[in-house]
C-alpha positions in Angstrom: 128.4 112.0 55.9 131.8 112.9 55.5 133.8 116.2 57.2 135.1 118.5 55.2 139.0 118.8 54.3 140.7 120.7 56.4 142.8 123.4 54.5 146.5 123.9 54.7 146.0 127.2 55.8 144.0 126.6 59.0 146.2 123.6 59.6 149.3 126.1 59.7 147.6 128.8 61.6 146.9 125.6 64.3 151.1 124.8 64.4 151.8 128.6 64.8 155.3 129.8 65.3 158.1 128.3 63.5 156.3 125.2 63.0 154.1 127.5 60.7 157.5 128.6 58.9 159.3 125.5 58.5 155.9 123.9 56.9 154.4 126.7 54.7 157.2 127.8 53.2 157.5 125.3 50.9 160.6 122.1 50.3 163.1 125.0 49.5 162.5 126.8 52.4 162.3 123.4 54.4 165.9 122.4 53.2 167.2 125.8 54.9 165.8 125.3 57.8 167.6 122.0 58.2 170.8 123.6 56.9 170.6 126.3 59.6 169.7 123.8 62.4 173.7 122.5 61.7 175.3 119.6 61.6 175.6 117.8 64.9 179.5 116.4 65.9 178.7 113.5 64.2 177.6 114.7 61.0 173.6 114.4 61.8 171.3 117.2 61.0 170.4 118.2 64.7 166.9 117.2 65.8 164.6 120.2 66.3 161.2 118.3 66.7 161.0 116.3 70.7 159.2 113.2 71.0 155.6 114.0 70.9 155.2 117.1 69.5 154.3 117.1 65.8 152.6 113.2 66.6 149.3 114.5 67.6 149.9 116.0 64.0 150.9 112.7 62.2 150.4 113.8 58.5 149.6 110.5 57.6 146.8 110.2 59.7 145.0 112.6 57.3 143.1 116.2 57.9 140.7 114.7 60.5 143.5 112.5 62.3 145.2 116.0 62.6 142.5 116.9 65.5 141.0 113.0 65.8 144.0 110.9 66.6 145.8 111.0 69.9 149.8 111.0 69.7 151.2 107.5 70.1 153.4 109.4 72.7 150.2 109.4 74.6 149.0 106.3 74.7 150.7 103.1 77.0 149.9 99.4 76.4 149.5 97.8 79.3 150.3 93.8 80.1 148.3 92.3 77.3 149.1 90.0 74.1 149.6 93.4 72.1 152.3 94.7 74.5 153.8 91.0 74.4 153.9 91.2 70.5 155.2 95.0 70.7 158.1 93.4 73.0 159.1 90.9 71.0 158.8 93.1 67.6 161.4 95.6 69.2 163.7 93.4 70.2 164.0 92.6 66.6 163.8 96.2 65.2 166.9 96.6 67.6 168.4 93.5 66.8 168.8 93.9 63.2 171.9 95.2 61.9 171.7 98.2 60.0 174.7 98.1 58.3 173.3 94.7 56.3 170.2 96.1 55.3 172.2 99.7 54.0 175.0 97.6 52.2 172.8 97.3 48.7 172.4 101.2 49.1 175.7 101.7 49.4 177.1 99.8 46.5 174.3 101.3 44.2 176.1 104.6 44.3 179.9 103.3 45.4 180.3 103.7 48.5 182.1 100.6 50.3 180.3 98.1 52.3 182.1 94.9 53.9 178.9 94.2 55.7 177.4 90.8 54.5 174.7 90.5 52.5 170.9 89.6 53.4 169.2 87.0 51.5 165.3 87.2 50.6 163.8 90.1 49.2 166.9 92.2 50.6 169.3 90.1 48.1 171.6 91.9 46.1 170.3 90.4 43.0 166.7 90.8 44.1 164.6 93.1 42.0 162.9 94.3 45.1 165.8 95.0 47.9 165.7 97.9 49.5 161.7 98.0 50.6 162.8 96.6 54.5 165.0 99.8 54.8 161.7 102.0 54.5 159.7 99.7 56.7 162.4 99.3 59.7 162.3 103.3 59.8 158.7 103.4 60.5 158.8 100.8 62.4 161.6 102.3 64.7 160.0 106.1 64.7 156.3 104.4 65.5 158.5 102.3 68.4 160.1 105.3 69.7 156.6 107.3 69.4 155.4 105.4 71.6 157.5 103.8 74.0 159.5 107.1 74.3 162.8 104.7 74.0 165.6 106.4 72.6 167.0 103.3 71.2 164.8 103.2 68.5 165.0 106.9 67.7 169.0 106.3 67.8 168.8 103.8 65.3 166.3 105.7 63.2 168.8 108.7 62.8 171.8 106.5 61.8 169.9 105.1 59.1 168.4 108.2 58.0 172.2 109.8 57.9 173.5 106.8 56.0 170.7 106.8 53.1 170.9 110.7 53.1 174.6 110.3 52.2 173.7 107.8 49.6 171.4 110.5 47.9 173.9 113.1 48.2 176.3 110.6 45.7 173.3 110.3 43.3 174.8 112.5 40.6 178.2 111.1 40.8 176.9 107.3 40.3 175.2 108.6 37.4 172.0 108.8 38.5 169.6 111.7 38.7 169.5 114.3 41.6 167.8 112.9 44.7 167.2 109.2 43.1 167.5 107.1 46.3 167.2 103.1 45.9 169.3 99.7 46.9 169.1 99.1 43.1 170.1 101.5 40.1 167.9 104.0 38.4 168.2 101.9 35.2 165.2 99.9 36.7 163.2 102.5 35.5 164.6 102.9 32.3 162.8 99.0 32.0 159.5 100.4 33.6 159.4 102.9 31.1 160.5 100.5 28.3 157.9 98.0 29.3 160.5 95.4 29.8 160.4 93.1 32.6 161.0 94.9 36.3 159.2 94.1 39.4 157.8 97.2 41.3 160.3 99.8 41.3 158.1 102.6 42.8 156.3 100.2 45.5 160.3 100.4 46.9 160.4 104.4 46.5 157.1 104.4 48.1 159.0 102.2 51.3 161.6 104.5 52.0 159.9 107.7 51.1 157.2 106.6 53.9 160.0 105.5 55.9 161.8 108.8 56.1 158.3 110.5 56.6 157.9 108.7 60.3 161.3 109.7 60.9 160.8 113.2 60.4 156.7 113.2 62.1 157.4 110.5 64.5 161.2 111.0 65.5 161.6 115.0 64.6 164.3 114.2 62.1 164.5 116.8 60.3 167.0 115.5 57.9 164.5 112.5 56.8 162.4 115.8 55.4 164.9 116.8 53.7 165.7 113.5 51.6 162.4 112.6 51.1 161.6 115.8 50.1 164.6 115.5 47.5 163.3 111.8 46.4 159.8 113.2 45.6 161.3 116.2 43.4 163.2 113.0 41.8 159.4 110.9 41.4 158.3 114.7 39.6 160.8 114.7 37.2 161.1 111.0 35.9 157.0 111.2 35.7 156.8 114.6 34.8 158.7 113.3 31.0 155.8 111.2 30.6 152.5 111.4 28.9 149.3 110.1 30.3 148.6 106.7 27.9 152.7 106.0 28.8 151.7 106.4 32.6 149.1 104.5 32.5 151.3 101.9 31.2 153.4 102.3 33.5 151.0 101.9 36.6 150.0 98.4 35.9 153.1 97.8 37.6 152.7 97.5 41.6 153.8 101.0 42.9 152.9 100.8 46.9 151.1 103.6 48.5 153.8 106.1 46.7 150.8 108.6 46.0 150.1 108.8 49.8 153.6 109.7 50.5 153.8 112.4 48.1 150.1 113.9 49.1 152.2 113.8 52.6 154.9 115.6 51.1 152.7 118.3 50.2 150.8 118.7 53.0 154.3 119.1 54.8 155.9 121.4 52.6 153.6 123.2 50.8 154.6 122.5 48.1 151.6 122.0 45.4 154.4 120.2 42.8 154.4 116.5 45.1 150.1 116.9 45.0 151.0 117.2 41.3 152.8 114.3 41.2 150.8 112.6 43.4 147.9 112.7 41.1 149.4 111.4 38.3 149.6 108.1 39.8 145.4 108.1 39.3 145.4 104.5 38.0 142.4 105.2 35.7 141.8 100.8 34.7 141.3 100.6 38.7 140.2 103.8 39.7 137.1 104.6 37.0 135.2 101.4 38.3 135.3 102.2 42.1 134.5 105.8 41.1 131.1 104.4 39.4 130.7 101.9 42.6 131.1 98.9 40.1 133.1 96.2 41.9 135.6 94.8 39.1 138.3 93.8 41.4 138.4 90.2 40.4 142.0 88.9 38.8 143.6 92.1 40.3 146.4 91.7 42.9 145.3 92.5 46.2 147.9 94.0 48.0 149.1 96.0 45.0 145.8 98.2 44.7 144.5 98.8 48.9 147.2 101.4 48.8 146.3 103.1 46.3 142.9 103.4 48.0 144.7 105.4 51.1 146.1 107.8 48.6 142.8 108.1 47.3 141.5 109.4 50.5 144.5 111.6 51.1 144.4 113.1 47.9 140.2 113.8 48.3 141.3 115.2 51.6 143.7 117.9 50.0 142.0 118.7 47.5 138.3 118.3 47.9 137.7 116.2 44.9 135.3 113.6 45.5 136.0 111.8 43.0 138.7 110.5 44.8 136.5 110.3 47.9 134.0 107.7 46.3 136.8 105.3 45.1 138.3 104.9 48.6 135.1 104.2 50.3 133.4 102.4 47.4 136.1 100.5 47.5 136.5 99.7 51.9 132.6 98.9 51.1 133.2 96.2 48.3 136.3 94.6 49.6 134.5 94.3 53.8 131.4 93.1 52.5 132.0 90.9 49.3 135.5 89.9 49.1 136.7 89.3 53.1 137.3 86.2 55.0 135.4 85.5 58.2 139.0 87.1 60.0 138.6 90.3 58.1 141.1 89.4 56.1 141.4 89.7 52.0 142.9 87.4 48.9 143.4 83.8 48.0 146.8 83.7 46.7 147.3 87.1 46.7 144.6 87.9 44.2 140.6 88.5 44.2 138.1 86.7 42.8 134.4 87.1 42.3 132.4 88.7 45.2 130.8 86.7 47.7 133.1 83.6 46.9 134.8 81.8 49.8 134.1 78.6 50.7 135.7 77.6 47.0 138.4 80.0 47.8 140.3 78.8 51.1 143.2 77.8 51.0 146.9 78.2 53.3 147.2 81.1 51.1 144.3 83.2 52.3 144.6 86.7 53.8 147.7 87.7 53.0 149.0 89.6 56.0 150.1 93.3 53.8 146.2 93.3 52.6 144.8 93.8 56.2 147.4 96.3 57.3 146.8 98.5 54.7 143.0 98.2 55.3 143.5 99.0 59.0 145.3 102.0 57.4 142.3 102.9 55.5 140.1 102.0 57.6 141.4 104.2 60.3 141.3 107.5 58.0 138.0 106.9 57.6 137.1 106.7 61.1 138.5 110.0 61.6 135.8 111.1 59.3 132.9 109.1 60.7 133.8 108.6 64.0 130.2 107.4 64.8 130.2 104.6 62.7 130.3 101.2 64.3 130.9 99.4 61.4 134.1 100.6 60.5 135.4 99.7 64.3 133.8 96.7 64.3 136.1 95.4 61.1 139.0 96.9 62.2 138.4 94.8 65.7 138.0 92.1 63.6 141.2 91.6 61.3 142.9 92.9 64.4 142.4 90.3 67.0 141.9 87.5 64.6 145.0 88.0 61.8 147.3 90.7 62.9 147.4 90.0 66.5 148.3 86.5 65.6 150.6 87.1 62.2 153.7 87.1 65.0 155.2 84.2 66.1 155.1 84.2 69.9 157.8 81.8 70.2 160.1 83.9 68.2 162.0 86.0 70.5 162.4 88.4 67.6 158.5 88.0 66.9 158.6 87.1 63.4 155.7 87.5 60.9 153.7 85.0 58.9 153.2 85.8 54.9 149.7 84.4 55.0 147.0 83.1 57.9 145.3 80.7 55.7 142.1 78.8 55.9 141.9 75.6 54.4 140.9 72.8 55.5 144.2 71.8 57.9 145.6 75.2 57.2 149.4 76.0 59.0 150.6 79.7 59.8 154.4 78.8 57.9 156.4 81.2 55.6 155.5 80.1 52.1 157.6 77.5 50.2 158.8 80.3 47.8 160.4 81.9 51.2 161.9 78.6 52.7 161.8 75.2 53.2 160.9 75.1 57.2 157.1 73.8 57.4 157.2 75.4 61.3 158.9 78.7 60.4 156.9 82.0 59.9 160.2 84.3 59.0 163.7 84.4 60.1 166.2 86.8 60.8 168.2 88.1 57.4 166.9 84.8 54.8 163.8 86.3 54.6 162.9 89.8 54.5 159.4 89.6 52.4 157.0 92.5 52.0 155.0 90.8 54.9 157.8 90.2 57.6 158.4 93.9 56.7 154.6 95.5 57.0 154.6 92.9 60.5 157.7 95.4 62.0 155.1 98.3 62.0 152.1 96.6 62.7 153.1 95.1 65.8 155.0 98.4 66.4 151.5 100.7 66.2 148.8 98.4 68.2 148.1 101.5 70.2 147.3 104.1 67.7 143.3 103.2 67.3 142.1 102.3 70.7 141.2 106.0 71.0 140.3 108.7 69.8 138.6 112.4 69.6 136.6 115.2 68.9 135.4 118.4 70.1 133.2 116.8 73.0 135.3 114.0 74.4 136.7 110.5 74.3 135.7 107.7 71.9 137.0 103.7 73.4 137.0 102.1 70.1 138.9 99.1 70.6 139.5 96.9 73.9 143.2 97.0 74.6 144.5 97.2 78.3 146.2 100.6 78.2 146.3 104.3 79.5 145.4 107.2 77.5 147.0 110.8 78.2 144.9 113.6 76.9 147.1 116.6 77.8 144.6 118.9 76.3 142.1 117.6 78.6 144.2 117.3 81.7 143.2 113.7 81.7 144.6 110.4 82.3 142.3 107.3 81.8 142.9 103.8 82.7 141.5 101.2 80.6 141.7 97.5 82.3 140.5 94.2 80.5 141.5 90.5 79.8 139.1 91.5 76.5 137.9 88.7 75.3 138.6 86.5 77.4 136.7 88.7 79.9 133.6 90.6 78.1 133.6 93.4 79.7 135.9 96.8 80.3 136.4 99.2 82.7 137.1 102.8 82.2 139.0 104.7 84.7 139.8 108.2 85.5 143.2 107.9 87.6 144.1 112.1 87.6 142.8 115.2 86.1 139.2 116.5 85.6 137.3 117.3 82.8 133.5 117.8 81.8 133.3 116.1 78.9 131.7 112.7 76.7 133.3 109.3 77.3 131.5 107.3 74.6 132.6 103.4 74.6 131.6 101.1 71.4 128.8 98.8 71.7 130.2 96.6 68.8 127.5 94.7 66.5 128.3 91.5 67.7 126.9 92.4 71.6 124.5 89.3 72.3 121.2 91.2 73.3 121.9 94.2 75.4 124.9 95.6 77.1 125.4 96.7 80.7 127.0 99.5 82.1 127.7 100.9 85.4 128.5 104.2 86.6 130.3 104.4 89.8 129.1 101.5 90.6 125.4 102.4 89.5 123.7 100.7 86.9 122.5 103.0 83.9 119.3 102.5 82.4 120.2 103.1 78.8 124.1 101.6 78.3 122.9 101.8 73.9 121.9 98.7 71.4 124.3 96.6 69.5 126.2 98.8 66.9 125.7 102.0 69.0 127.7 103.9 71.5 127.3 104.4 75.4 127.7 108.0 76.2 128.3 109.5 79.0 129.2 113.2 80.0 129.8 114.4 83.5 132.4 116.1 85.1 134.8 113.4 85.4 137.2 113.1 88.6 140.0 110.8 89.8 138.4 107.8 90.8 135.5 107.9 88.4 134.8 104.6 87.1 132.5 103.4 83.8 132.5 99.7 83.6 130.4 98.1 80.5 129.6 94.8 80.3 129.9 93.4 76.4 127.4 89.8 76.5 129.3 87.7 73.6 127.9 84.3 71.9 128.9 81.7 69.6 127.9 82.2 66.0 127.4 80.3 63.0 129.2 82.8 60.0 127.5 80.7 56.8 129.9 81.7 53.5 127.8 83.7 51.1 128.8 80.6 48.0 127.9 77.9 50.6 125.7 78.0 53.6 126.7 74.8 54.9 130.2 76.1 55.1 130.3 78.1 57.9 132.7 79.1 60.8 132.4 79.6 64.5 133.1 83.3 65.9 132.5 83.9 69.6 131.8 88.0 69.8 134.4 89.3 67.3 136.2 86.0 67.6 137.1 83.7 65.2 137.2 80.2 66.9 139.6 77.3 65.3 139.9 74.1 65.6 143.3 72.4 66.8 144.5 69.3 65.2 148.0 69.2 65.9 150.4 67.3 63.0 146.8 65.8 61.4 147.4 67.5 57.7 143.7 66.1 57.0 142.8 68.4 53.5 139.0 67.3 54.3 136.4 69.7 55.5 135.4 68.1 58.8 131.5 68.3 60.0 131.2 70.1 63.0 128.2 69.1 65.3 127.6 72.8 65.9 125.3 71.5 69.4 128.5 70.3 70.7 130.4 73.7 71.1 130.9 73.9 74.7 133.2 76.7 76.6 135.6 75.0 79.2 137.4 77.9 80.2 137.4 82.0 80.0 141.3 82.1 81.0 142.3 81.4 78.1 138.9 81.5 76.1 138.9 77.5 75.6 135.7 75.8 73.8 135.5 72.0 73.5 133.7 70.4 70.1 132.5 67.3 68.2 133.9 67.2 64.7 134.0 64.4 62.4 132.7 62.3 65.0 135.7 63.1 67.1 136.5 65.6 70.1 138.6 68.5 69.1 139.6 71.8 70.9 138.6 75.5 69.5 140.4 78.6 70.4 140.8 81.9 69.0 142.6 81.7 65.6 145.8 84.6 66.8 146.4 82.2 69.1 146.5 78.8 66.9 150.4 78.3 66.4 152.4 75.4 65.3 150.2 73.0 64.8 147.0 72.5 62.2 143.9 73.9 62.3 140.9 74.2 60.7 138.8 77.9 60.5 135.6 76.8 58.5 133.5 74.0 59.0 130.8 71.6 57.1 127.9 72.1 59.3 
């Protein structure tokens, strides 16, 4: 069951006031509400939005995030691994010079630049420079969001300046009105030629989603404005085109661009960007998922999943289910047939047949862009079918197994790993065609590849999913030590864990009061019943594996709901090869730790000999190949080799 779209009328008439103006009167009407805001002293369009108040209305969280979602702004990690990683990821979002990463822009249209170049992706001879700009923007407005640091917001509003006066000299480097890129327009000239070019649009898509989180995330109203001016550029270079030639033209990688402009429209008004938007239906893709056939194999991974969240967008705007069955066909096909035992997706990058794994690990497995676009999808979903356990359960999953542990905790600038493989003897390292260092995940400016870039907004965003809402209260769908603010409500809760190390949470109510639901996942993997206590009284009824416990009462300070979540090891048999199996304790996926020993053979594992020596840190002790080796959870397997699956 799905909810029905909500309409851009009632989501208006919810803003009110001169939110309702700026939005519904379309992208002309939003450019002169900029203009009249005025310039600030130093040349920035002043911000009108605070912190907080249009992120309980993140547009990219879809209709049913509108109402669903709580703002980042209201949400706190507490001491945890995920705040750790958060740390360490903005130290390197405010690290980062801005100047480097803006001085391809600036050349492109003639502007000087005496900054020195990055090298990676962000090269000035690479075909695909420019993308990190988009990314560091969202990662900085989803930092600020919710931190509340104006460092990152700071930083945020510089670059947004700089790339806006690189669009304003569009026309005068002889480009097109509102073309903005770190690489000329002639790039498209190729696209549409059918010559060689890389994936020109995937890098529109980056900063246009970029300069969206600035503007919902930040209130920079300026970033509106240019990426409002960049999708009136993506309408007229498709517009010129018929539908075989844009067909041709999407077998080329082009991001999540359709989300942005479906965004677009939803903050504008304007029906031209939904327009545009849906000419990106990539029908060779698309028609499959629409008749629930799963054809994915030989497709790039990472260059369809977004596609999938424009899909859902784009049903959400305009009611067409069409679009509706291809997204969740698709979540169903790639979670079930073609995912890892980490939730993760791809074998060098690519799919293969469904249900294949154990002859498809390698260090190349689960490329770390696939899994945070499906926690992207994923989460839009949710909003729809907040009941479903399902959809929590793999976002848990490829949360605290890959993305939680795609960051280098050593790094004090948190770098991210391309890949978490799985082969036998696998090794989280950047991949040779990155660098040569066998012990290095990224690195500061050499780098720069679509992964180190998704990794500054994942990291950045670990609190947008551990909650959420609807009309009768509070859903805990993830485990996270943190502290939810529902304003609305008048509510502060408390959530405190050493999750899963500790199986068990407690729910607390530290001000406010409220009668209302609080309904707390009872994930799939609970090993026979959970326990719950209210107040310190047992309830007789705390719900079944792959339910929820629910509980309304007028809740008070001091109210406490603690909920006990039994975990147990498990044998995960691959669906090619049931003696290949790996070892998952509750949600998590256990590894084995061998240190330098590169050993490319599958060891057996003498699955009676699992034994747990310690909670603090979640330790197990093993037999394999007739020696002794040490499991833990595979986030926190670094710098040495380890093995994921097992002969058993």
């Amino acid at each position: 069951m799905t909810s029905r779209p909500v309409t851009r009328r009632a989501f208006l008439g919810g803003l009110g006031g001169a939110a309702t103006v700026a939005l519904a009167s379309g992208c002309r009407a939003a450019r002169q509400a900029a203009a009249v805001a005025g310039p600030r002293r130093d040349g920035h369009v002043r911000d009108v939005v605070p912190r907080g108040a249009l992120s309980s209305r993140y547009v990219p969280d879809g209709t049913a995030g509108l109402t669903a979602a709580f703002p980042l702004a209201a949400v706190e990690l507490l001491e945890s691994r995920f705040r750790a990683n958060q740390s360490r990821n903005t130290d390197y979002l405010l690290f980062v010079d801005p100047d480097r990463l803006l001085h391809t822009f600036r050349l492109n249209v003639g502007l000087p630049s005496s900054a020195q170049p990055c090298g990676g992706w962000e090269a000035p001879g690479s075909l695909v420079r420019g993308h990190t700009t988009g990314h560091l923007m969202s990662g900085l407005a989803l930092t600020y969001a919710n931190t509340g640091d104006p460092a990152p917001a700071d930083k945020g509003r510089y670059l947004v300046s700089q790339l806006a006066r690189c669009q304003a000299r569009s026309a005068s480097a002889g480009f097109h009105p509102g073309y903005l890129s770190a690489f000329p327009e002639s790039f498209f000239d190729r696209l549409e030629a059918g010559l060689p070019v890389w994936s020109p649009y995937y890098m529109i898509h980056k900063i246009m989603a970029g300069m969206i989180d600035q503007h919902e995330l930040a209130g920079n109203t300026q970033a509106l404005e240019v990426a409002a001016r960049l999708g009136d550029w993506v309408g007229w270079r498709t517009g010129r085109l018929s539908y075989a030639h844009m067909q041709q033209i999407l077998q080329i990688e082009h991001g999540g661009i359709a989300e942005s402009l479906t965004n677009l429209y939803r903050l504008t008004g304007d029906p031209s960007y939904l327009a545009t938007a849906e000419r990106f239906y990539h029908a060779v893709v698309f028609d499959p998922l629409a008749r629930n056939q799963d054809e994915l194999a030989g497709l790039h991974a990472n260059t369809n999943i977004p596609k999938m969240i424009a899909c859902i967008r784009i049903w959400e705007e305009t009611g067409n289910e069409r679009y509706h069955d291809i997204g969740t066909n698709f979540w169903r096909i790639v979670t079930q047939h073609h995912s890892y035992v980490i939730g993760g997706t791809s074998n060098f990058e690519h799919w293969h047949a469904p249900d294949v794994v154990a002859a498809q690990l390698s260090n190349r497995t689960c490329e770390n862009c696939c899994s945070y676009n499906m926690l992207k999808l994923t989460r839009l979903l949710h909003f729809h079918q907040p009941g479903r356990i399902d959809l929590l359960d793999h976002y848990e999953r490829a949360l605290f197994n890959q993305m939680l542990g795609e960051q280098d905790p050593d790094s004090p600038h948190g770098f991210n790993i391309y890949y978490t493989g799985l082969s036998p003897g696998a090794f989280k390292q950047q991949p040779s065609f990155m660098g040569s260092n066998p012990d290095v995940y990224s690195t500061n400016y050499t780098n720069f590849s679509c992964d180190h870039a998704s990794g500054m907004e994942t990291q950045a965003k670990f609190a947008d999913t551990i909650y959420s809402r609807d009309a009768h209260g509070l859903f805990v769908n993830l485990f996270i030590p943190s502290v939810v603010n529902w304003g609305d409500a008048g509510m502060t809760i408390r959530q405190s864990t050493s999750f899963p190390n500790e199986p068990r949470t407690r729910i607390t109510v530290t001000s406010g009061q409220a009668t209302m639901t609080i309904r707390v996942r009872i994930p799939s993997w609970v090993a026979g019943r959970a326990q719950a206590w209210l107040n310190g009284t047992r309830l007789d009824d705390p719900g079944t594996p792959g339910s929820w416990l629910a509980v309304e009462r007028n809740w008070q300070p001091g109210d406490g709901l603690e909920v006990s979540l039994p975990m147990r090891l498990s044998l995960n048999p691959t669906p090619d090869d049931p003696a290949v199996q790996a070892v998952t304790y509750g949600p998590v996926v256990l590894s084995g730790a061998y240190g330098a020993d590169a050993a490319t053979a599958m060891p057996r594992l003498d699955t009676g000999s699992v034994t747990a020596t310690s909670q603090q840190p979640l330790t197990f002790e093993a037999t394999a190949g007739g020696k002794p080796v040490t499991l833990i959870p595979i986030a926190q397997m670094q710098h040495q080799h380890y093995n994921a699956y097992w002969l058993t």
